[in-house]
N, C-alpha and C positions, 0 to 999 in steps of 0.2 A: 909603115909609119915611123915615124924618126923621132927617137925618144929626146924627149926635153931638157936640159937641166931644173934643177928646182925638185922644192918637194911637193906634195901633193895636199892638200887638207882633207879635215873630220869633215866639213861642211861638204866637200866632194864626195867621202866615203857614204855619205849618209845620202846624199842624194842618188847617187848611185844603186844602195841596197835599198831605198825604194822605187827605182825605177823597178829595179830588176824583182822585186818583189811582187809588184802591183800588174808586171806588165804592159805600163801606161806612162808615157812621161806625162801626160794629163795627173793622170791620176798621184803621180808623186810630186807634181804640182800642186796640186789640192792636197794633198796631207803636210808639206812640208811649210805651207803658207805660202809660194815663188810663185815666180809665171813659167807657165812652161819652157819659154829660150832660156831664160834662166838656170834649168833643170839640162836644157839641151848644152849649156854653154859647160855648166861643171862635167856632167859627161864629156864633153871633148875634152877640156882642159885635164883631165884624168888618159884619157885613154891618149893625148900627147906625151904626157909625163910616164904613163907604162911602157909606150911604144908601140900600141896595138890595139887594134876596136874588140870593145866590148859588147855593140851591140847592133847585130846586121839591121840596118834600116833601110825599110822600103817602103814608097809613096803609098799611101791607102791598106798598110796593113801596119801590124802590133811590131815593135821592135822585138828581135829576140836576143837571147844571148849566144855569144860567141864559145866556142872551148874556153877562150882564154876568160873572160865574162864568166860562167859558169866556176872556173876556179877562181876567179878574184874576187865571185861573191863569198866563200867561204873564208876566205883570208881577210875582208874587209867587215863583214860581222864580229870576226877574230879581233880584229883590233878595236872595235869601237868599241867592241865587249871589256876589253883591257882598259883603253882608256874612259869608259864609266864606271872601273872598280878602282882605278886611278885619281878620282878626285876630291878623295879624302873622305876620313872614319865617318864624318860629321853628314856628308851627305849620303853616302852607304847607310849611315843605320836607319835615315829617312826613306832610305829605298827599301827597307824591311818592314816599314810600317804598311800593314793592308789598305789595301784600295779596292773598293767596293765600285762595283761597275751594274749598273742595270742595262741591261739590254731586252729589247723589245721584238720580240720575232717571231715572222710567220711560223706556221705550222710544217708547210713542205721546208722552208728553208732550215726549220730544226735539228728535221730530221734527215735533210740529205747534204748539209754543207757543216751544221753544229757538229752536232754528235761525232762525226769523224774525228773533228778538231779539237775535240775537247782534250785526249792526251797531250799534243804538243801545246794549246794553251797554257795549263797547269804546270807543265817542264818549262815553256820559255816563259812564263809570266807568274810565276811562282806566289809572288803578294797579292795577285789578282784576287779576288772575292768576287763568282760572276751568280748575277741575279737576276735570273731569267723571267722575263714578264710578258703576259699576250700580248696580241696587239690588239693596238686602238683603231677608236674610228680617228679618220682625217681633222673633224672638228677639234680631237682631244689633244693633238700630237703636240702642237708648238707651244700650248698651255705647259702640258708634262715636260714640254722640254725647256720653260723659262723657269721653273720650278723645280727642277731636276727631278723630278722622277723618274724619269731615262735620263739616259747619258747614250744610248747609240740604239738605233732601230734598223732591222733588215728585214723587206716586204718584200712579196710580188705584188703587185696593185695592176688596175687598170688604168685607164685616162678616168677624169683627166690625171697629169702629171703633180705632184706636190710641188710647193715652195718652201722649201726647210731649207735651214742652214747647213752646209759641209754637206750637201746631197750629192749623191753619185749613179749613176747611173751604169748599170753593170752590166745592162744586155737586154735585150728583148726575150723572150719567152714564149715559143708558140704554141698552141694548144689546140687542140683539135675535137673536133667529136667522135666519138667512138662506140664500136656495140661488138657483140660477139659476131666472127665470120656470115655465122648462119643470117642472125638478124639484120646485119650489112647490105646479104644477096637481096634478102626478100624486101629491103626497103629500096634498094635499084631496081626490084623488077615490079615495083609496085603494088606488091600486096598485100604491103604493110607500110601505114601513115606513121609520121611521125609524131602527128599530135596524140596517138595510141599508145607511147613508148614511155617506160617509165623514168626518167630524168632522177641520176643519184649523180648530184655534185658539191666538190668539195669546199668544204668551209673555209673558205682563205682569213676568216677571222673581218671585225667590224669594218675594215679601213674599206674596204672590197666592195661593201654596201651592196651585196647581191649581183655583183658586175657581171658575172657570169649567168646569171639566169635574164637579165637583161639583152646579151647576146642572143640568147634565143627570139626575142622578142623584136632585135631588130630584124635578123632573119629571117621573121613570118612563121617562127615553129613556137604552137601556141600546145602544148601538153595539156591535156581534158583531166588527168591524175596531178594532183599538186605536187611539186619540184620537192623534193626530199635532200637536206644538207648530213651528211659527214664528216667529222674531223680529219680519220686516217685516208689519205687517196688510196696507198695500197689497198684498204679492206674495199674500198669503191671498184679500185682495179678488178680485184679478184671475182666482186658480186658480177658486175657485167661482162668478164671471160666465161662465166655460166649463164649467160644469156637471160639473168633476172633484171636485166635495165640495162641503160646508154650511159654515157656520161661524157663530161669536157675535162678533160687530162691532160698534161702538161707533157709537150713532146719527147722529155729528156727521162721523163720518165717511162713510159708507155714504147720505146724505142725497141727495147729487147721485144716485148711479147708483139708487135708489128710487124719484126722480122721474123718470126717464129711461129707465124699466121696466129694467133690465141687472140689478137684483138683485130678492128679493122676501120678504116677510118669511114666519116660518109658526111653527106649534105655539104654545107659552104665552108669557102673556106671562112676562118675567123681572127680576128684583129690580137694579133700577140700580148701578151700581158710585160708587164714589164717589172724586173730586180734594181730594188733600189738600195742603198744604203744613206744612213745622213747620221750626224755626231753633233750632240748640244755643242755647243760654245761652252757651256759651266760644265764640260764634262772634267773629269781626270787626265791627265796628259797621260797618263798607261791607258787610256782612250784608243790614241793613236796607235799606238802597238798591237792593241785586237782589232781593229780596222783593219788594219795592214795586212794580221795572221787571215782575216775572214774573205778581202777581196780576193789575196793571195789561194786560198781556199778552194773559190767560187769558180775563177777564172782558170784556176788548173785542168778543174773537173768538166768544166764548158768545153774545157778543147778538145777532151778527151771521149766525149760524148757525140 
């Protein structure tokens, strides 16, 4: 590629470190307020002016980055970092003033995408102030979000799908039923019902509305012992590797003890749940920065799994 005369802009640098940050030129679409060509057109016009692609593209899959990508995303953080301590005392000491963030979040996604994040948060987002709040049910959400009570929410939910502002949709989620080996054989060879079986599932919190105990119901598995809810999946995990109940467990989780035979899966299959994320309008514009750090998060750890 034949490098261009001319210089390159902030407006590029930035589009750029959220492409490559999100893994989506959709998605740095959606954060930057542009249309995606838009996002597509500063990325060329950058990697003309470097002289080299940044980011291998290919039809029906995620762009990734190049070597040379990979290092111009740390030099191009580098610079905009410079030029936002470059635009004087007046708007630096407003950048010292805390910003209180409420965010609104599942229970699995606290504890398997938060918690990780929480150090590089507090290092890259230092004024941050994050104020962790359950979640709501559906009905509460665009109330709390015209009202600021949140400022950013991150669910697994079922269908239907929400209609919130700045929603994103991060992946599907599939989820499976599960029992201990033993109790797996003996419900395929028939000598144990399912409606026998004691159902421990996890509290995905109000928005959920039981959407998971409703799956049983479209599948014809009607349990005679009433459905029993927990907050922690792992402690649900571990009850049904001792073959004291079944449960519906989220693939990403349950992955190691599948291949390790300690769980097993059985009966139908079932309709994936789905990760969403969405950002008031009245949020803070250090909003956008933990959005970023959270999809950035999420989407690492999906690959990797």
């Amino acid at each position: 590629m034949r490098k261009r005369a001319g210089d390159f802009t902030l407006r590029q640098l930035d589009t750029f470190v959220s492409a490559a940050r999100s893994g989506s030129f959709a998605l740095a679409a959606d954060q930057l307020g542009i249309s995606q060509p838009a996002v597509s057109d500063h990325i060329t016009s950058l990697e003309r002016h470097l002289g080299h692609k940044l980011f291998d593209r290919r039809r029906g899959t995620r762009p990734t980055l190049t070597r040379e990508g990979i290092d111009m995303l740390h030099r191009a953080e580098a610079m905009l970092s410079t030029s936002q301590a470059m635009r004087g005392e007046e708007r630096s000491r407003r950048s010292e003033e805390k910003v209180r963030i409420r965010l609104s979040i599942g229970n699995r996604s606290r504890d398997a995408y938060l918690k990780p994040l929480l150090a590089r948060i507090y290092t890259e987002l230092p004024h941050v102030e994050l104020e962790l709040l359950p979640a709501l049910s559906a009905a509460q959400i665009a109330e709390a979000f015209e009202k600021r009570e949140i400022d950013l929410l991150l669910y697994t939910v079922g269908r239907p799908q929400l209609r919130l502002p700045n929603i994103h949709l991060l992946g599907n989620v599939p989820i499976h039923l599960v029992a201990a080996p033993e109790t797996a054989k003996l419900l395929e060879a028939g000598t144990l019902s399912t409606e026998d079986l004691q159902f421990i599932l996890p509290d995905f919190g109000p928005i959920t509305e039981q959407w998971l105990e409703r799956q049983l119901a479209i599948h014809n598995i009607r349990p005679r012992r009433p459905v029993r809810y927990l907050e922690f999946a792992d402690v649900i995990q571990g009850i049904v590797e001792e073959g004291l109940g079944v449960s519906i467990l989220p693939q990403e989780q349950i992955a190691p003890a599948l291949a390790e035979g300690r769980l097993a899966c059985f009966g139908p299959e079932l309709e994936p749940m789905r990760r969403i994320i969405a950002r008031s309008p009245l949020a803070p514009r250090a909003t956008e920065a933990l959005e970023r750090l959270l999809i950035a998060e999420i989407t690492n750890r999906t690959r990797t799994t």
